[in-house]
Steps between C-alpha positions, in 0.01 A plus 500: 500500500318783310215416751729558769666836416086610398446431855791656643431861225138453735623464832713795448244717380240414759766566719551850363117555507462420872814683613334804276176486679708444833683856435182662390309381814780621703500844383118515545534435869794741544243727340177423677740493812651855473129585422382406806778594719413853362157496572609377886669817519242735388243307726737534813529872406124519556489265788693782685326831366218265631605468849596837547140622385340281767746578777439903380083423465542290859679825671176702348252288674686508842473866483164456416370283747710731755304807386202284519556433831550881584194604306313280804659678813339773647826735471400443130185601498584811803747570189239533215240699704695765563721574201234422246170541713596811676375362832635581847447311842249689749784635727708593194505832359565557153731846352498565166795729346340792286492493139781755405380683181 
């Protein structure tokens, strides 16, 4: 009978020990778990900020391929010649206002 109740004292101890470490495992994955669902949050933060930069750097390369594009017409280069080149067409005459000093 003694051998009984020594068994019983051990049952009820080992179950106290695995209900412990139970508890303490679920707490560790409520932790790890709220961890992680933080770090989701922050990372979908920068997912966006992400997106917008390459929609914003995607706009900027349209605009530069477009000026690209005008850069390579004649109108462009008609354009250039005369407001930073100073040159006229034969038939054109150019008038200069007078320096007022």
């Amino acid at each position: 009978m003694a051998r009984r109740q020594r068994n019983r004292v051990k049952t009820k101890k080992g179950m106290w020990i695995v209900a412990l470490v139970a508890v303490v495992l679920c707490v560790s994955m409520l932790a790890g778990r709220a961890e992680l669902s933080k770090t989701s949050r922050a990372l979908a933060v920068e997912e966006q900020k992400l997106k917008r930069d390459i929609e914003a750097q995607q706009e900027k390369r349209e605009e530069l391929d477009n000026k690209e594009a005008y850069m390579q017409t004649d109108e462009y280069i008609e354009e250039v010649a005369r407001e930073k080149l100073g040159m006229v067409k034969d038939d054109e005459i150019l008038f200069k206002a007078a320096d007022k000093q």
